[in-house]
N, CA and C of each residue as an Amber inpcrd file, in Angstrom:
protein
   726
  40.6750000  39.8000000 123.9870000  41.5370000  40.9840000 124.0050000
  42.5970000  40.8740000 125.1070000  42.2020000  40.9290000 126.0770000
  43.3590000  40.1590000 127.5270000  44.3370000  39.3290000 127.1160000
  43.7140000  37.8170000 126.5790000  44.5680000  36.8800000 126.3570000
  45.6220000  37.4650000 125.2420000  45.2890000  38.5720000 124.1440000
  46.2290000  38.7820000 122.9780000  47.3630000  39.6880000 123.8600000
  46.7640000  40.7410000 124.8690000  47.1950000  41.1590000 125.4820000
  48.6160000  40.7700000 126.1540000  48.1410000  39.7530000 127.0350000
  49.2150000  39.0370000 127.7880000  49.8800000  38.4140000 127.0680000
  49.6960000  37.4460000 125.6840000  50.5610000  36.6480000 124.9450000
  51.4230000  37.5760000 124.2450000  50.9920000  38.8310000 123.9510000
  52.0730000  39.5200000 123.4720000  52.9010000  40.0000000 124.1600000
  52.4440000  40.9230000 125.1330000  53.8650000  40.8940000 126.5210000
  54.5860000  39.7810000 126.5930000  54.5210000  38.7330000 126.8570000
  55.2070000  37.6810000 127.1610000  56.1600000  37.4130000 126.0670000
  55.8900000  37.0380000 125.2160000  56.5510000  37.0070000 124.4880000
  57.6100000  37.6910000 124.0080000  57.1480000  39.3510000 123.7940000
  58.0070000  40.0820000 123.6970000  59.6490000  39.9440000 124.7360000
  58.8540000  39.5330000 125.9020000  59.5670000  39.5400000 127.2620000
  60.6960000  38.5470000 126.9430000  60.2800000  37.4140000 126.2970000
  60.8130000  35.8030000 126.0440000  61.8660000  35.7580000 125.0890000
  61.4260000  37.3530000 124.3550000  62.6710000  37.7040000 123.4110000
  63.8810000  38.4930000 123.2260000  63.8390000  38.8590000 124.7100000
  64.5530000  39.7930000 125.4670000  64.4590000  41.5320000 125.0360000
  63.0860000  41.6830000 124.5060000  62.8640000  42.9680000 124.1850000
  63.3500000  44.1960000 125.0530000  63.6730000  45.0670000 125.2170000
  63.5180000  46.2140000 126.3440000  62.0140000  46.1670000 126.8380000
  61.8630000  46.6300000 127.7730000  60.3650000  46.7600000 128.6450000
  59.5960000  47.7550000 127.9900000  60.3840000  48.7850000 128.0330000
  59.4640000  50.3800000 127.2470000  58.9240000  49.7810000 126.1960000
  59.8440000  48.8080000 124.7580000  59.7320000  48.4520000 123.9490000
  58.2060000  47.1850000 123.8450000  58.3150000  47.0490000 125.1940000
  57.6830000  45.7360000 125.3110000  55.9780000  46.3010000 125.4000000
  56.3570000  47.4670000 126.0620000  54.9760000  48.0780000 126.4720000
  54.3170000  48.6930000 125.3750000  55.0260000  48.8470000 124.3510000
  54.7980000  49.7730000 122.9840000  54.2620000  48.9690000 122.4170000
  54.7250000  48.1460000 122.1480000  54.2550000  46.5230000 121.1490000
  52.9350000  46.4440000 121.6650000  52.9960000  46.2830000 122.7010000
  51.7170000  45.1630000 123.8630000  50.2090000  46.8340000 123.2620000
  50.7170000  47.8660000 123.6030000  49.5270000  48.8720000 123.4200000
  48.9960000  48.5030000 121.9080000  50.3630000  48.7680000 120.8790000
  49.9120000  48.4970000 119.4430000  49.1380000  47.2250000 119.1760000
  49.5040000  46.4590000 119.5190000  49.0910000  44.6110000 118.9310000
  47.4820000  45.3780000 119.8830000  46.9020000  45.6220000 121.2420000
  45.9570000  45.9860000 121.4160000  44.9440000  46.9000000 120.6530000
  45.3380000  48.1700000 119.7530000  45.0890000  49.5020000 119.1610000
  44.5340000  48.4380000 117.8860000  45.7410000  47.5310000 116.9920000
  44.9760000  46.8730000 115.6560000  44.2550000  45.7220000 116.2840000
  44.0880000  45.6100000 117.5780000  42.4320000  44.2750000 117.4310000
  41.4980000  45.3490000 117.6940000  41.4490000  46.0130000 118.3730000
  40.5560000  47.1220000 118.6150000  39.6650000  47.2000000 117.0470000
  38.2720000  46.7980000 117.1600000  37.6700000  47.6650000 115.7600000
  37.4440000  49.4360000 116.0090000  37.7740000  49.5970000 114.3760000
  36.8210000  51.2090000 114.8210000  37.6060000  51.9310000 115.3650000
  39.1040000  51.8280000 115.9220000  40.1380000  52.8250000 116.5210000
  40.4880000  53.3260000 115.5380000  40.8080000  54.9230000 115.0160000
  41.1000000  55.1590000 113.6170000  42.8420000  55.3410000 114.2740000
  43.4860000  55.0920000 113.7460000  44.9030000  54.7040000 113.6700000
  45.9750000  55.9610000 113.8930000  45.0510000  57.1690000 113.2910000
  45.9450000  58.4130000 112.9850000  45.8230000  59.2040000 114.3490000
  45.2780000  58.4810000 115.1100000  45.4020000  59.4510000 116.6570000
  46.5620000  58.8440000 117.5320000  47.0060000  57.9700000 117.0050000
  48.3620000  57.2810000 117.6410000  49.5120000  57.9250000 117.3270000
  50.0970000  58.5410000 116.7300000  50.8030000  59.7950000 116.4320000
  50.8050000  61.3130000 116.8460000  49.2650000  61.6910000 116.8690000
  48.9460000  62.7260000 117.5870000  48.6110000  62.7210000 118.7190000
  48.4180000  61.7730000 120.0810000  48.4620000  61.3430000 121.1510000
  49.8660000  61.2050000 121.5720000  50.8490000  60.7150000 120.9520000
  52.1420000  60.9180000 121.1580000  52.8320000  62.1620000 121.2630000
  52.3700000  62.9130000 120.1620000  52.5410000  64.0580000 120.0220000
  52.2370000  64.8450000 121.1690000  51.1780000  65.2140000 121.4860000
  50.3600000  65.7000000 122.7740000  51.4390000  65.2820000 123.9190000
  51.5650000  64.3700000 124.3560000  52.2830000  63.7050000 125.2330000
  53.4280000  64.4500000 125.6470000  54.3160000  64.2590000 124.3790000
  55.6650000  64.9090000 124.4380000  55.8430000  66.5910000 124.1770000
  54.3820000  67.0850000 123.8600000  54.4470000  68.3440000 123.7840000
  54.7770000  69.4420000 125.0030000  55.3790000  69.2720000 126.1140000
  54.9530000  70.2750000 127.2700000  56.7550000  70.5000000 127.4280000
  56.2660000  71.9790000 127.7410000  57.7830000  72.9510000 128.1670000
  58.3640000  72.2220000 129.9740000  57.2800000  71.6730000 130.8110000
  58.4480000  71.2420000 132.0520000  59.2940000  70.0200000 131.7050000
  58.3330000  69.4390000 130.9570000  58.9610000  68.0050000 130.3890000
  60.5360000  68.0860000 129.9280000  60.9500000  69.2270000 129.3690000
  61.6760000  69.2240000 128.1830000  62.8850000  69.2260000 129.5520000
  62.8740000  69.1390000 130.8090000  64.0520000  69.4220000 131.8990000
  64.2770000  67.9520000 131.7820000  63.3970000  67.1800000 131.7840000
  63.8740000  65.5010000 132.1440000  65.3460000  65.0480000 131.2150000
  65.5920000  65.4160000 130.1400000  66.4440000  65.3260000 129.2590000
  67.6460000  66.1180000 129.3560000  67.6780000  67.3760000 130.1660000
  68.5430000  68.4250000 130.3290000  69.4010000  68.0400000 131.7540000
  68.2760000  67.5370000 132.6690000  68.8180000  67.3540000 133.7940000
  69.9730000  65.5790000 133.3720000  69.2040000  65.0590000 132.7200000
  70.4080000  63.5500000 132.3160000  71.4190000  64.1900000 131.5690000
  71.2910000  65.1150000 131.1530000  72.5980000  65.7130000 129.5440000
  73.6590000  66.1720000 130.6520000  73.1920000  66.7240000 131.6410000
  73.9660000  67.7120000 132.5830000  74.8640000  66.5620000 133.3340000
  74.3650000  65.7060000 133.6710000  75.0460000  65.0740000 135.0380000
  75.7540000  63.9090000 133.6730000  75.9210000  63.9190000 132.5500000
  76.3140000  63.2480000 131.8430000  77.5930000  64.1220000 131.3960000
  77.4000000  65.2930000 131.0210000  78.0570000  65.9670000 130.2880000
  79.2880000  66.0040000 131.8900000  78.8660000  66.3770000 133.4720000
  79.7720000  66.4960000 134.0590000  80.2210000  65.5540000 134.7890000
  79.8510000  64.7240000 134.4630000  81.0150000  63.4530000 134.3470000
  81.6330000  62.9320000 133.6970000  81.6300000  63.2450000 131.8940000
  82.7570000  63.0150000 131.1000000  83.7220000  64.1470000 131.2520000
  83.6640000  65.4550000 132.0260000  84.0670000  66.6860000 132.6940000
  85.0900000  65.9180000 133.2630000  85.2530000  64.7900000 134.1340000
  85.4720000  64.4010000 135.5050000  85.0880000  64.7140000 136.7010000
  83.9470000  65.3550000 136.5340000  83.1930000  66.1200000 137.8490000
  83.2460000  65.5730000 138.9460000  82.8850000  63.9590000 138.7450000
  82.7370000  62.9220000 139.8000000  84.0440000  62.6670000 140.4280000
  84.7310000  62.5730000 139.5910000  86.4460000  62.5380000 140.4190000
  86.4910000  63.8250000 141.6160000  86.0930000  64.7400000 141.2390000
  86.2620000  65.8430000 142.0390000  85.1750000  65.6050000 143.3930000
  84.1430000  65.3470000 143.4250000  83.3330000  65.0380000 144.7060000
  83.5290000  64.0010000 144.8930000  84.4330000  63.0960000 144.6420000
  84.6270000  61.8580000 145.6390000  86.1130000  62.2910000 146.2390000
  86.9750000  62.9070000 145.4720000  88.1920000  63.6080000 146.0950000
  87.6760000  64.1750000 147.4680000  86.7690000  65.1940000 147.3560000
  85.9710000  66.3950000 148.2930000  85.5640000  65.2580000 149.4240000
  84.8040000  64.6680000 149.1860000  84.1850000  63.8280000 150.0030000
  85.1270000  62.9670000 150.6310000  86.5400000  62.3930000 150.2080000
  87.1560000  62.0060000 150.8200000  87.7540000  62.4560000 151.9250000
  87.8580000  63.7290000 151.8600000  88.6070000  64.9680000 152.9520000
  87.0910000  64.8570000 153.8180000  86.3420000  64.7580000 153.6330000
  84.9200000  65.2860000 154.6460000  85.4670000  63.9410000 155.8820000
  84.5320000  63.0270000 154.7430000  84.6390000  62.0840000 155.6430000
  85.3090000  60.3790000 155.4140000  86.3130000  60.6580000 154.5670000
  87.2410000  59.4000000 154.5600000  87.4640000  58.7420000 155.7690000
  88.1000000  59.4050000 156.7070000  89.2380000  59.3770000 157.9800000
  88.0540000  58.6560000 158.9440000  86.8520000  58.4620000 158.6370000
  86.1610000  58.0670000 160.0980000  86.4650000  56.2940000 159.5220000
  85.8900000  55.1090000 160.5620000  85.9430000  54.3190000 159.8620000
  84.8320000  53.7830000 159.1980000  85.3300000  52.9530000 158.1180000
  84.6820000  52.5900000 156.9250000  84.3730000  53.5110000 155.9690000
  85.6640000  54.3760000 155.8960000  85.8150000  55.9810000 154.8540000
  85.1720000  55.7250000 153.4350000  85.3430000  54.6460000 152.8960000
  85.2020000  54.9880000 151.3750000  83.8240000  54.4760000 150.9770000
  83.0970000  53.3810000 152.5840000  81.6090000  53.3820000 152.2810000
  81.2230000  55.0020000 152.2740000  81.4160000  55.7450000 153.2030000
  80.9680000  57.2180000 153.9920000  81.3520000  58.0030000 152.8380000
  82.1430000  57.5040000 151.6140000  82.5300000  58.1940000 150.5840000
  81.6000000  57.9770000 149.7610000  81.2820000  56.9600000 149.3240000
  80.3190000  56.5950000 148.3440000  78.8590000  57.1010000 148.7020000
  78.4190000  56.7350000 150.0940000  77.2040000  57.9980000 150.5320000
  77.0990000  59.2900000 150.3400000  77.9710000  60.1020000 150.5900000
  78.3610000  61.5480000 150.6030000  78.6150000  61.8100000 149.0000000
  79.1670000  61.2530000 148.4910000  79.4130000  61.3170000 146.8340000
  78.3070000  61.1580000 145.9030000  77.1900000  60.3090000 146.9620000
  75.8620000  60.0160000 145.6820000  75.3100000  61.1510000 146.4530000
  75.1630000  61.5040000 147.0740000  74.2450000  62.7270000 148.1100000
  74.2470000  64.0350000 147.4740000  75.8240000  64.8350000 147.1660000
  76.3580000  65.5940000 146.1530000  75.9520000  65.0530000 144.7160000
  76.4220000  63.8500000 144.1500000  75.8340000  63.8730000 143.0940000
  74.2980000  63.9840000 142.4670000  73.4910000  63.8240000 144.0380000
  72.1970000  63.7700000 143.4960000  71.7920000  65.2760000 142.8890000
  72.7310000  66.2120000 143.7890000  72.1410000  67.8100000 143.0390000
  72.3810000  67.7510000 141.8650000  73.1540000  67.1140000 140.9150000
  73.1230000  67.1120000 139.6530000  72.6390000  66.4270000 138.7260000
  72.4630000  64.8370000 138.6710000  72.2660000  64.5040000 137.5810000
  70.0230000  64.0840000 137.8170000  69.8730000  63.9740000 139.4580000
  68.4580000  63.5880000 139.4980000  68.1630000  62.7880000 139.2050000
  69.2820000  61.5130000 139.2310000  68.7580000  59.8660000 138.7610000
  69.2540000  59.3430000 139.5620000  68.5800000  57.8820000 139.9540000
  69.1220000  56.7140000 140.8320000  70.1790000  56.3020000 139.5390000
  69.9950000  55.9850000 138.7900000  70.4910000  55.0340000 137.7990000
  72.0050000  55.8920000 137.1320000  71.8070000  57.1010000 136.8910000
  73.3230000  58.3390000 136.7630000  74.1430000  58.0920000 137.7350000
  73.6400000  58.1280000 139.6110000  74.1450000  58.0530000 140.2990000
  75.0860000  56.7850000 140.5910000  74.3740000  55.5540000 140.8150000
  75.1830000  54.4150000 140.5880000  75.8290000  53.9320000 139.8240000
  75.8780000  54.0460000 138.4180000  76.5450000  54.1470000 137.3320000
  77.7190000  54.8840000 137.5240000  77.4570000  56.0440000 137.9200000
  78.8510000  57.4150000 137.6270000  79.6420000  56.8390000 139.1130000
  79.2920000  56.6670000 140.0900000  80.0170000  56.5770000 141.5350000
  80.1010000  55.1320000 141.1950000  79.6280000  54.1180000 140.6890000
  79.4430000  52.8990000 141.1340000  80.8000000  51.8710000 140.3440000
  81.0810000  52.9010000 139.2030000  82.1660000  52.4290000 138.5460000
  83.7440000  53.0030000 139.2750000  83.5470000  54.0310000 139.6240000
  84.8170000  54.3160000 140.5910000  85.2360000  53.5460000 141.6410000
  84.0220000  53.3190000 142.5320000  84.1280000  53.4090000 144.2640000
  83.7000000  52.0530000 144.2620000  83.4470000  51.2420000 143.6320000
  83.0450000  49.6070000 143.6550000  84.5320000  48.7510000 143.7750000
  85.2680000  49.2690000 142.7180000  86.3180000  48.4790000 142.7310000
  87.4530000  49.0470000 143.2420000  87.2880000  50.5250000 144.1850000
  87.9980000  50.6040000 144.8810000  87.9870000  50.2980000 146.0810000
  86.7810000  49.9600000 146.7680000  86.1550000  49.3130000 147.8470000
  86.8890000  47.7200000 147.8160000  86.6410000  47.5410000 146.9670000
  87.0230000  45.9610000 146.9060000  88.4810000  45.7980000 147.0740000
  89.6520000  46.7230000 146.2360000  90.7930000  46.9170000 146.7940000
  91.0380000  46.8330000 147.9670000  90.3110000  48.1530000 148.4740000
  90.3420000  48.3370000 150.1010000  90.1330000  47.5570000 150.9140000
  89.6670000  45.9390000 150.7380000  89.0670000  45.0240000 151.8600000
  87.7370000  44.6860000 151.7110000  86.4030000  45.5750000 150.8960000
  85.4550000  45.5190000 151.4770000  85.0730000  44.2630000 149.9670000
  83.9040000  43.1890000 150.8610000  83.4810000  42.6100000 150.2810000
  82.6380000  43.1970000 148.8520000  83.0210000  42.8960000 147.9460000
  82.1510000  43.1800000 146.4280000  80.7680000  43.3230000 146.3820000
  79.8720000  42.6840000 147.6580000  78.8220000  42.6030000 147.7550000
  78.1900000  43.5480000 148.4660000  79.0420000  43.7530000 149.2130000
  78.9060000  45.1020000 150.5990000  78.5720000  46.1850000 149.9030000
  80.2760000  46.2120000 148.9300000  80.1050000  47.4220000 148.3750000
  79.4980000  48.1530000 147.0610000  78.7660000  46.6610000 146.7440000
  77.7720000  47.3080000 145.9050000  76.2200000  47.5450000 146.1740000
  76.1490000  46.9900000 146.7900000  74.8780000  47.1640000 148.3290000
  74.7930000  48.5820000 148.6090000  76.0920000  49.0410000 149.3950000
  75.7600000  50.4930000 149.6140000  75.8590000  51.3520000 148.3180000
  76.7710000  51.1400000 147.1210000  76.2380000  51.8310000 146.1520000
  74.6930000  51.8090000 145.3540000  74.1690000  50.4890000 146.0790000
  72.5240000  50.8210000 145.3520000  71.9360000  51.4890000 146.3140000
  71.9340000  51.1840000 147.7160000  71.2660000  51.9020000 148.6180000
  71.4670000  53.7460000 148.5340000  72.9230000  53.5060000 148.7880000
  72.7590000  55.6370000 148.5440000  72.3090000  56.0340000 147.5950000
  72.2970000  55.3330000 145.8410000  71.9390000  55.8160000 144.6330000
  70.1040000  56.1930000 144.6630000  69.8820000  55.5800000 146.0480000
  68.5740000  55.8440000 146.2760000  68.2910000  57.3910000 146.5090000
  68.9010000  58.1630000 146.9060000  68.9830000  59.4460000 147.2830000
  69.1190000  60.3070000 146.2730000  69.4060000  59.6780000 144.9070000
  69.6220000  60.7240000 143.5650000  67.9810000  61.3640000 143.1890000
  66.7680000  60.6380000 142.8660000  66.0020000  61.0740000 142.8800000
  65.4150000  61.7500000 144.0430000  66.3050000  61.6740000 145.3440000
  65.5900000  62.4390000 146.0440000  65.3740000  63.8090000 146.1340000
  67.1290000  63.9230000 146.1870000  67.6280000  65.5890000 147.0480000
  67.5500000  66.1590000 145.1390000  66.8570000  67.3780000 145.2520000
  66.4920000  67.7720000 143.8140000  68.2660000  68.3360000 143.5220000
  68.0480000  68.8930000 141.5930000  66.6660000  68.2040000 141.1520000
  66.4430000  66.8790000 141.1710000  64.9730000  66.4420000 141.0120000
  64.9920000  65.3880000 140.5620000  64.2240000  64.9230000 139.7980000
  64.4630000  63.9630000 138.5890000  63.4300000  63.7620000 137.4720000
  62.3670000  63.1890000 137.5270000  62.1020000  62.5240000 138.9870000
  60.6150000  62.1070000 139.4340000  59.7760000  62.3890000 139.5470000
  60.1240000  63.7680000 140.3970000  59.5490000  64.8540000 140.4830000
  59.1470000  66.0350000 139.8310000  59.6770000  66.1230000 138.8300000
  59.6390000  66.9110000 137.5860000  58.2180000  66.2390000 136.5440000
  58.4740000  64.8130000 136.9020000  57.1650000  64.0210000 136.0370000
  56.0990000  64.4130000 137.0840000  56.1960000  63.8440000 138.2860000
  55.0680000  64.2760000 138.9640000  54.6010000  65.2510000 139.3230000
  55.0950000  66.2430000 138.8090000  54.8620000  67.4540000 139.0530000
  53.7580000  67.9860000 137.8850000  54.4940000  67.5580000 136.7210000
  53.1710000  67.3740000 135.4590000  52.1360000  66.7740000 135.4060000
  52.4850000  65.6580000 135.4350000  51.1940000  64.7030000 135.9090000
  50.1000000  65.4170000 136.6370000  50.1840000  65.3490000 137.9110000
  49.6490000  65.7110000 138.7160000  49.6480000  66.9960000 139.1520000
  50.0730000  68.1370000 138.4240000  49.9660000  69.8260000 138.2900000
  50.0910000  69.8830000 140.0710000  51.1420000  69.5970000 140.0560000
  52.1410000  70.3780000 141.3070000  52.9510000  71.2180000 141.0870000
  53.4700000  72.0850000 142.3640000  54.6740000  72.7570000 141.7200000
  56.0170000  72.4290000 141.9080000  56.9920000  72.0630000 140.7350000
  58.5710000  71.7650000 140.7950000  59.1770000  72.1900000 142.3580000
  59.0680000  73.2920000 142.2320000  59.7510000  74.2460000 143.3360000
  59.4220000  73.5390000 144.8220000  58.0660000  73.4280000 144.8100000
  57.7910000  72.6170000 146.4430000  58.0570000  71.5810000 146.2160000
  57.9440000  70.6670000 144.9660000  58.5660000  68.9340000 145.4320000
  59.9640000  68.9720000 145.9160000  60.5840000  70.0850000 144.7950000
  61.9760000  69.7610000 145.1730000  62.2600000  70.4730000 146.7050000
  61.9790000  71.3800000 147.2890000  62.1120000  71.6810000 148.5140000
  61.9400000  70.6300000 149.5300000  60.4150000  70.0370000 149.1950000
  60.5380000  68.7720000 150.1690000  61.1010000  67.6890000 150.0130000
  61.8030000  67.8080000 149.1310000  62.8240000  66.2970000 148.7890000
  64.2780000  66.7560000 149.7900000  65.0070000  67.7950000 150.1730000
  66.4390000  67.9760000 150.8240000  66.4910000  67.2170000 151.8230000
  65.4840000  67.3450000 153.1270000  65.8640000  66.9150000 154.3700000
  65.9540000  65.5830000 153.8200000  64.5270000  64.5590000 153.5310000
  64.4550000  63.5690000 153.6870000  65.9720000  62.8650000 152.5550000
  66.3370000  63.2310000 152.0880000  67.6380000  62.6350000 150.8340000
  69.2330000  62.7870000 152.3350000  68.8020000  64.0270000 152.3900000
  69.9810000  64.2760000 153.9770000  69.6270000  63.0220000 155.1930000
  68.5730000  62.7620000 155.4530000  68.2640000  62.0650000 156.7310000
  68.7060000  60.7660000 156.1410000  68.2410000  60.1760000 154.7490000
  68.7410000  58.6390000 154.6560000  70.0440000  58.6070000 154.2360000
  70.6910000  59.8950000 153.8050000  71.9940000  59.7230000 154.0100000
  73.0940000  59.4820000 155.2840000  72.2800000  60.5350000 156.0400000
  72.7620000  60.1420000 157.7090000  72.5850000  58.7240000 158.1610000
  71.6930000  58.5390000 157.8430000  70.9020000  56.8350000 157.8750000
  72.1480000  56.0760000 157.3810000  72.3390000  55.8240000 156.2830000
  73.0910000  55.1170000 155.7350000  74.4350000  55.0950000 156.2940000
  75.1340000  56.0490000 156.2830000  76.2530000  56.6080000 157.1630000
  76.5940000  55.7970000 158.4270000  75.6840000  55.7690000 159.3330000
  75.4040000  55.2830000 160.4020000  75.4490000  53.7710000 160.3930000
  74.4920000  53.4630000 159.9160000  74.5250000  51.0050000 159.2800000
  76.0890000  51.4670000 158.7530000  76.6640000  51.7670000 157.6310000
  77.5360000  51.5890000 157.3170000  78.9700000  51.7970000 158.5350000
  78.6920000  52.9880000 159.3480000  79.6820000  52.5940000 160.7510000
  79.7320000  51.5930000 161.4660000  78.3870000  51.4460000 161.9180000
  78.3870000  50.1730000 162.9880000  78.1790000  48.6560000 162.0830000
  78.7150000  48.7490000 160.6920000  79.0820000  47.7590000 159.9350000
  80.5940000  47.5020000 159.5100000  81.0320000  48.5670000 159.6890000
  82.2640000  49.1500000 159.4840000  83.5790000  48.2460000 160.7810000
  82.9430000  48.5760000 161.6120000  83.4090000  48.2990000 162.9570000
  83.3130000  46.9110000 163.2180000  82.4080000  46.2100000 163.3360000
  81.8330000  45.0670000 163.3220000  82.9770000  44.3340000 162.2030000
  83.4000000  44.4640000 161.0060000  84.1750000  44.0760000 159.8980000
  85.8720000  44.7190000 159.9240000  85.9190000  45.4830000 160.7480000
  87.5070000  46.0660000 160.8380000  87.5340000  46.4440000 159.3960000
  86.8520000  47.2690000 158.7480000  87.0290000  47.5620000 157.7150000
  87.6120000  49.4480000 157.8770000  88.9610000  49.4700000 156.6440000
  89.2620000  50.4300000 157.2130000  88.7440000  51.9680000 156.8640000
  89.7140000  52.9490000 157.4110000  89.9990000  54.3170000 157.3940000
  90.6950000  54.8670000 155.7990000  90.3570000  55.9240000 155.4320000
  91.3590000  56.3100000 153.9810000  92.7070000  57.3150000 154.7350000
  93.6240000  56.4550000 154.7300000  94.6240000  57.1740000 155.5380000
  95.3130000  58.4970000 154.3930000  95.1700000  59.2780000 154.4870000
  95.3130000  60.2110000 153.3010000  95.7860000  61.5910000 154.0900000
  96.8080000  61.9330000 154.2350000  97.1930000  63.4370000 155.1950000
  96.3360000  64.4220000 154.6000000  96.0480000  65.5220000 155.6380000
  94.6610000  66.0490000 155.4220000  95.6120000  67.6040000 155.9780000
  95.7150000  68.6790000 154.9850000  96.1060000  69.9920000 155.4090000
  95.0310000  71.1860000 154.7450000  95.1760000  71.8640000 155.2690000
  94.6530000  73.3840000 154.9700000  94.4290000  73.4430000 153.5940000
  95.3100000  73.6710000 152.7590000  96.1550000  73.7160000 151.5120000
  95.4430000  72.8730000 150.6090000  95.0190000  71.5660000 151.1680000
  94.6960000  70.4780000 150.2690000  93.3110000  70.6630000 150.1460000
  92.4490000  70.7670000 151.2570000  91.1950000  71.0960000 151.8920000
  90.8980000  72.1210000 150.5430000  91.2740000  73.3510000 151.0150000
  91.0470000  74.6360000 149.7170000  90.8020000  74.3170000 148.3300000
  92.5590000  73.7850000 148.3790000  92.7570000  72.8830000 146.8450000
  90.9020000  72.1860000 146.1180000  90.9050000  70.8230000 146.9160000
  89.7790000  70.2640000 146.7300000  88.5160000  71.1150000 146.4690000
  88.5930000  72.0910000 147.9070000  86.9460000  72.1870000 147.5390000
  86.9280000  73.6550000 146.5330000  87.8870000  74.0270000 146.0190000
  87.9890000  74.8840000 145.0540000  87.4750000  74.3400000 144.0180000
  88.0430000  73.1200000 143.5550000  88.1540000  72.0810000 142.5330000
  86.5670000  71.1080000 141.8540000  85.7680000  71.2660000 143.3080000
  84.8790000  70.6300000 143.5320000  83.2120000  72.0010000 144.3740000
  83.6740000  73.3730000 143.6040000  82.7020000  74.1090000 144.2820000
  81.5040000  74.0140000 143.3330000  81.2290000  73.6350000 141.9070000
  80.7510000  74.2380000 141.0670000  79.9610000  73.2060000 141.2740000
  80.0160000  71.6690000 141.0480000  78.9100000  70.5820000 141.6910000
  78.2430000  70.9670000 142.8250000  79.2430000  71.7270000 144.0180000
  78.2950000  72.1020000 144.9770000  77.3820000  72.7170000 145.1570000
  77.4890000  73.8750000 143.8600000  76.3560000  75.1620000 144.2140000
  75.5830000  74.8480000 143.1720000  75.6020000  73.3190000 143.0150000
  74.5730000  73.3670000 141.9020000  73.5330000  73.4160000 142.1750000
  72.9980000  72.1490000 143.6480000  71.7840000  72.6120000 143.9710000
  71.2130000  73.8660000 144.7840000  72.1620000  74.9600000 144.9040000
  71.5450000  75.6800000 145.7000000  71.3630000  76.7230000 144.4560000
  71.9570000  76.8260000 143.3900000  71.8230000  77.6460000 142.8350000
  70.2420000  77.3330000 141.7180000  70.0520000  75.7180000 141.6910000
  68.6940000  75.5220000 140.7730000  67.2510000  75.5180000 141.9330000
  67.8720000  75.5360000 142.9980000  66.5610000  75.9850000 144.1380000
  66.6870000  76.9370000 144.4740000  67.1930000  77.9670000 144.3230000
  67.3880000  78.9480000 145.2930000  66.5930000  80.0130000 143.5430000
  67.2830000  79.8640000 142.3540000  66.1880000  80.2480000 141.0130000
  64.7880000  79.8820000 141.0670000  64.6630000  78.6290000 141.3070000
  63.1210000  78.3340000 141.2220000  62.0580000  78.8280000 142.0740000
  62.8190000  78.8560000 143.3940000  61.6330000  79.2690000 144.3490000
  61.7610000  80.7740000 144.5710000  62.7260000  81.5000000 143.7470000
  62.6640000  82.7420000 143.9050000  62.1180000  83.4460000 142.8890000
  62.1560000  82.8350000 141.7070000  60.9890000  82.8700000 140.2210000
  61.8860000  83.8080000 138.9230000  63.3830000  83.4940000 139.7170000
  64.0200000  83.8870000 138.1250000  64.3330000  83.0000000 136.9180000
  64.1800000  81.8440000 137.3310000  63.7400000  80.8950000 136.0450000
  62.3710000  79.6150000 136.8840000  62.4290000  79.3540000 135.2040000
  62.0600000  77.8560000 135.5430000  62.6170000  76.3610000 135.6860000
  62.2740000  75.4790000 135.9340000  62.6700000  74.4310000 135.8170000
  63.5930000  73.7980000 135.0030000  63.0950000  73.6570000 133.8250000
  63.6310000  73.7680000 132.2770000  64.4700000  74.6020000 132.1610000
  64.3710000  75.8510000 132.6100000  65.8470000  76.4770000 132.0660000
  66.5440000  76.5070000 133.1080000  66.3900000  75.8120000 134.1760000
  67.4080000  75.5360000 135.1300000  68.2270000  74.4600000 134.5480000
  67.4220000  73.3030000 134.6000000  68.2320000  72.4580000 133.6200000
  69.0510000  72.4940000 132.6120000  68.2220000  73.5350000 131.6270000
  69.8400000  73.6590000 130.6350000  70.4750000  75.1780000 130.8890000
């Protein structure tokens, strides 16, 4: 049973299957050597599975941070974020931190996050001077912070799983998503410096400031407005999400 086990993973693997796909195969090819498994609980075990109301946020929270970035949402918090903290040096790393940090209140993925910022701010980095490698380095490193600072869809699973509550994971996810952002911020200065890498020289007025964060308020209050519902108990999770 092992050996059919492993020869079928592998293989699958050898054929460039997807992994999920790979894992599906590998259970089934296990389920028909199995004697005596009656077959029709493999459907209704699935079923079961996918049956639960917190679950149904994991899909709402990707639709959302999908839907507001074909919006251009992301244009707008890397604009925002440029006014924060462009001007220090090594602005458009400190951009790409601050931009996945904000983006994490919305979409709750590592993988949304680097994707949506990683296609902007990669090859504008590289314009700017910074090595291609640098700057996709710090776009995987901050994209680390999407599952952190809620929501986030990790937490939403583990929260089922393991019958926790949404509301406290995501509470204890802010600081620590804030602290490795500061974190990051920081290597990226005294990397910054070290490389003469520059500043986003961009004139910075009153007017523009407003402009922006007018432009860019509605990403902002996203997470305060899906924590500030949850832990106060006018919705849930799920219908925070959609």
């Amino acid at each position: 049973m092992n050996v059919l086990i492993a020869v079928s993973f592998f293989v699958a693997l050898a054929l460039g299957i997807p992994i999920a796909f790979v894992m599906g195969i590998t259970a089934l090819a296990a389920l028909f050597a199995l004697p005596g498994v009656p077959l029709h609980l493999i459907p209704q075990r699935l079923f079961t599975g996918m049956d639960s109301f917190p679950i149904m946020a994991v899909p709402f929270f990707i639709l959302g941070g999908d839907l507001m970035n074909a919006a251009k949402i992301t244009d707008r918090i890397i604009d925002f974020s440029k006014l924060l903290v462009g001007r220090i040096r090594g602005g458009l790393g400190h951009v790409n931190i601050v931009g996945s940090m904000f983006f994490a209140g919305i979409s709750g993925s590592a993988v949304a996050d680097a994707s949506c910022l990683g296609s902007i701010l990669i090859p504008a980095m590289e314009k700017d001077g910074y090595e291609v490698h640098y700057a996709s380095a710090i776009t995987a490193s901050a994209a680390v912070i999407g599952p952190i600072i809620p929501p986030s869809i990790p937490m939403v699973v583990l929260a089922l799983v393991a019958n926790l509550s949404v509301g406290a994971l995501f509470l204890g996810g802010v600081l620590p998503g804030v602290f490795i952002g500061l974190g990051l911020m920081a290597v990226n200065y005294v990397i910054s410096r070290r490389r003469r890498y520059a500043r986003v020289e961009e004139p910075l007025s009153l007017k523009k400031l407003i402009h922006t964060l007018f432009g860019a308020i509605i990403p902002l209050l996203m997470p305060l407005i899906i924590m500030g519902g949850i832990l106060s108990g006018v919705f849930t999770p799920t219908e925070a999400a959609s």
